[in-house]
N, C-alpha and C positions, 0 to 999 in steps of 0.2 A: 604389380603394374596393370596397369587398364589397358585392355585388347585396342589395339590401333590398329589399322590398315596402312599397308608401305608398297609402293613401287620402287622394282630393285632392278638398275641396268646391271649385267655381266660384261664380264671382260672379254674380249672377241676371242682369244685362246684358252677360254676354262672353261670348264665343263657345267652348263645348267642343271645338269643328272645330279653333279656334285652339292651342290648350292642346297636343292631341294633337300636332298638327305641330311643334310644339316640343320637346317631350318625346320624337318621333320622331328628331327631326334632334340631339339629347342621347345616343341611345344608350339611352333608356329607352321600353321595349316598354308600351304604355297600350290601357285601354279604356273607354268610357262605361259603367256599368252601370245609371244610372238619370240619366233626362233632364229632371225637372220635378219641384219648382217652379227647383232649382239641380242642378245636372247633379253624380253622382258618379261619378268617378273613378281607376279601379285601375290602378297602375303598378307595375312591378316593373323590375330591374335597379341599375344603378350611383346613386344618387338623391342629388344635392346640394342637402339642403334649405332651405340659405340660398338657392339660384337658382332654386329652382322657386319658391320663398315668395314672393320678386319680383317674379313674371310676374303683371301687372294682371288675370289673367283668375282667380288662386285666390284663394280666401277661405280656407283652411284645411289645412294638409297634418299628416297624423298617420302616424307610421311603424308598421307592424304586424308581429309576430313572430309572432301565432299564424296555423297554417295553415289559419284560416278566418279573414279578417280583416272582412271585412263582418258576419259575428256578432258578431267579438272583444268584449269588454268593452275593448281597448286603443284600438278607436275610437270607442266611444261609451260614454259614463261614466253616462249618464241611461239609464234603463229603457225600453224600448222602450212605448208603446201602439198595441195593436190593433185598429182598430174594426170590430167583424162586422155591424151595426147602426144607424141612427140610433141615436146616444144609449145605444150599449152597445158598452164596449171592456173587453178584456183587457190585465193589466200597471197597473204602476204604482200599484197599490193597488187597483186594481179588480178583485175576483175572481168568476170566469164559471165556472157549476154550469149543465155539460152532461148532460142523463139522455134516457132514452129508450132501446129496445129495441134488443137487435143486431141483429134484424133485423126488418124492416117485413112482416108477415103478413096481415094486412086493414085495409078503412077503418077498421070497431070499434076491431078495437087499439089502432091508431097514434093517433085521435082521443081515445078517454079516456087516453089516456096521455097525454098531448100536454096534455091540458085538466087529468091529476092535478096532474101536473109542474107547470105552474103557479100552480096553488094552491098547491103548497107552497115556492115561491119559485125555482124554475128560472129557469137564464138562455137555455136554448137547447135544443133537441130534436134528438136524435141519432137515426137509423133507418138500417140500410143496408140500399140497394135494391140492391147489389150486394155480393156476399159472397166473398173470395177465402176456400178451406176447404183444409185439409190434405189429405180427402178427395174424391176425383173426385164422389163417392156423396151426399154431404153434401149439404143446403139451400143452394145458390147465390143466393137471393135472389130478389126478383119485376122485376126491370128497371127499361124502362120504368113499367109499372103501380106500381111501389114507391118514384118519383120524384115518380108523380103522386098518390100518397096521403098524400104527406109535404108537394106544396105544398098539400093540401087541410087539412092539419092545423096547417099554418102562416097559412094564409088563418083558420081555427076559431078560432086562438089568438093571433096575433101572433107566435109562437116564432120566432127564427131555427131554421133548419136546417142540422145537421153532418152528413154522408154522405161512404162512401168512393166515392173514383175509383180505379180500378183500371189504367186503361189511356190515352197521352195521346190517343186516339181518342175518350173517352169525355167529355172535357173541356167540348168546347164544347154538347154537348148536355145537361151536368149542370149550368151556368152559370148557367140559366135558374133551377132547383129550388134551388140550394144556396148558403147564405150561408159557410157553410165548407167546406173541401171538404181531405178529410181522407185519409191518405197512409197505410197501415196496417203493421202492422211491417215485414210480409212483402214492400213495396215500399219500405222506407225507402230503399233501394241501387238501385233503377229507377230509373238517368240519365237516360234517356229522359225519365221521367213526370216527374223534378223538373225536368227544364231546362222541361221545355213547361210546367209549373206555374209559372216563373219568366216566364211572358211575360203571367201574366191579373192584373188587377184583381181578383182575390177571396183572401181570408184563405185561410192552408194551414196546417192542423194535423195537425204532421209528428210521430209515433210513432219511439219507437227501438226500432232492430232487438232481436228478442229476443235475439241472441248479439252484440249490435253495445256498440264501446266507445261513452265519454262523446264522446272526438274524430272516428268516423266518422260518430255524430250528428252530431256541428254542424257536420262537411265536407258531412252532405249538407241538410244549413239552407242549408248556403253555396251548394250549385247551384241554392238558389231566388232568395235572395238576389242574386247573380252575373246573376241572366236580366233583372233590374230589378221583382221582386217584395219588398218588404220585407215582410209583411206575414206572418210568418211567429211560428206559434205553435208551440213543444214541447211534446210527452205524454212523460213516461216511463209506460212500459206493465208495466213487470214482467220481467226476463231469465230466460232459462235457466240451473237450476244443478243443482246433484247433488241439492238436496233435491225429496221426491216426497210431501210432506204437500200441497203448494201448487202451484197451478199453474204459477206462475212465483215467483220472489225479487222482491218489489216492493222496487227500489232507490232510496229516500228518501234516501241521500245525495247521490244526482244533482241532486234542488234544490236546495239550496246552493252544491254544486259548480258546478252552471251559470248559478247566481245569478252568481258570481265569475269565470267567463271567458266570457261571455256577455250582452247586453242585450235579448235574446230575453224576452217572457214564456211563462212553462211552467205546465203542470198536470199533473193524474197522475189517472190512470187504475188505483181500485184494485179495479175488477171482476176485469179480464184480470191486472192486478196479484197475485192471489191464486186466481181460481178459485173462491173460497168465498164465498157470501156475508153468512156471518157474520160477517167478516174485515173487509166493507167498512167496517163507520160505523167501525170504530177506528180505520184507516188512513187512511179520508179526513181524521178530524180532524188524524193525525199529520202530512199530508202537509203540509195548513195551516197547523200549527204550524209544520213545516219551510220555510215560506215559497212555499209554490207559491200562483198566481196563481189556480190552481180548480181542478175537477174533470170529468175526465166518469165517468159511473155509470150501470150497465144499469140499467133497472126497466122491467118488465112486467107485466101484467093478474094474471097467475098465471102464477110461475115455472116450474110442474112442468109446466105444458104449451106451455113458449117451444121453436119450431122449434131454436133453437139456444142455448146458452150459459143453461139457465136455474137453472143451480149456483149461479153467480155474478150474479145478478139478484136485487132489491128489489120487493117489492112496493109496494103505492102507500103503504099504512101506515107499514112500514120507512120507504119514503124522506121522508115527510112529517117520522117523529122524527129521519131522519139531517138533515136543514133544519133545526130545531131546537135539534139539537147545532151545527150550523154559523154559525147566525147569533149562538147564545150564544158560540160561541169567536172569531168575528170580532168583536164588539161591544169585546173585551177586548185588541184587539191592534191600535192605534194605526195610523192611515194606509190602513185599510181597509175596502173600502166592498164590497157584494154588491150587482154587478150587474143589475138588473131587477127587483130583490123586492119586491114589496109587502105581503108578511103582516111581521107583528110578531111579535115574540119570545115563544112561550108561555112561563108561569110557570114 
């Protein structure tokens, strides 16, 4: 028989310890990747699925051909949901409008912003207190103090908090501040950060590489995935390509496409997407349309004077009517519900 790869559910009263020693003494190389509430199970090698199907300890063996099989859409056919929240998930018709500043600059700031966003139906408040930049020279971000101004504007608001980690040193001490904890392009491919992000309890919203395919994304879903983290969200962000109107090629095929090999939920990101931000409300809606799960979207006080990225940033007005657009075009599209909103649909 020709080596396959199989994901195997257990039975919630039998022993995973048991399974693998079986599977071992088979010739078939196994591991646990997630141990509760029913333990799953990666095997790879010679795999006879009538006999493993057998052994009183699985509930479930599904054979995988794509080379991220814990993503695959081949092993799980239902949508994945993500909860960042009490009572606020991503996926599955629930779609999550993350906004907020690229980068966190004072308490001011980040609190009216924090409190616009809201009002106008945000699901979650994005600041980063750490800023990986092209340049050495650039706004790196406020640290610490830019962690602790974000749980003050979540304490203000109620908002969840998206912020990037940079480093897996940086982990355990962002834990505390961050309800999502977000992987930014330029780390998509940091094994390191994704295997150590595969060991926490907290949601990861993993960005694709700007020069990165559809399938090195979802190989590196799968290193979070693999460490016993499901809890995994995609951005496409925008790639790089020969055109120089735009900041990057915001690729809205990739929705679709990773609707169909994937049970990952995804959102898109049409700030970084474009670089322009008169580009955004059109894109956001497109993206929508195109089936993504949400958004995240810069908006700041006043763009012309944002430390970083403020081409591509909303003011509170803009983003108010880009809510407006969004709740008229999900109202019209069956099976979808907008996460945490409570204003109503103006006329």
């Amino acid at each position: 028989m020709q080596a396959t790869r199989a994901i195997i559910k257990t039975k919630k009263d039998e022993s995973a310890g048991k399974l693998l020693m079986k599977l071992d003494q088979m010739g078939v190389t196994a591991r646990i990747t997630k141990n509760e509430p029913e333990a799953i199970v990666l095997a790879e090698g010679q795999i006879d699925e009538g006999e493993i199907k057998s052994m009183p300890e699985v509930a479930q063996l599904t054979k995988v051909k794509a080379p991220f099989p814990l993503v695959s859409r081949e092993w799980s056919k239902k949508d994945s949901i993500v909860e960042i929240a009490p009572g606020i998930a991503v996926g599955g018709g629930n779609v999550l409008i993350i906004a907020g500043p690229c980068a966190v600059e004072g308490e001011e700031q980040i609190v009216k912003t924090a409190q616009s966003i809201k009002d106008s139906g945000a699901t979650a408040l994005r600041g980063g207190a750490y800023k990986p930049r092209t340049s050495p020279y650039s706004f790196q971000g406020l640290g610490a103090e830019g962690l602790a101004l974000l749980s003050g504007a979540k304490k203000a608001t109620g908002l969840p908090i998206v912020t990037e980690v940079m480093t897996p040193e940086d982990i355990d001490f962002m834990l505390p501040h961050a309800d999502i904890l977000q992987v930014g392009s330029r780390n998509m491919q940091n094994f390191s950060l994704l295997k150590a992000l595969g060991k926490v309890d907290k949601p990861v919203l993993l960005k694709r590489g700007m020069m990165a395919t559809i399938d090195e994304w979802l190989q590196a879903a799968e290193y979070i995935m693999a460490g016993g983290n499901f809890n995994v969200i995609l951005c496409e962000r925008g790639i790089r390509s020969f055109e120089k109107r735009t900041r990057n090629t915001l690729d809205l095929n990739a929705v679709p496409l990773v609707k169909s090999l994937s049970h990952l939920p995804i959102i898109v990101d049409p700030s970084h997407g474009t670089g322009k931000s008169e580009l955004v409300p059109s894109m956001s809606l497109a993206a929508l349309a195109a089936g993504a799960d949400g958004l995240i979207v810069e908006v700041h006080p006043n763009p012309k004077e944002a430390v970083s990225d403020g081409d591509q940033s909303l003011d509170f007005e803009q983003f108010g009517d880009l809510m407006k657009s969004v709740k008229r075009l999900l109202s019209i599209m069956p099976g979808k519900v907008l996460e945490g909103s409570k204003c109503s649909v103006a006329a």
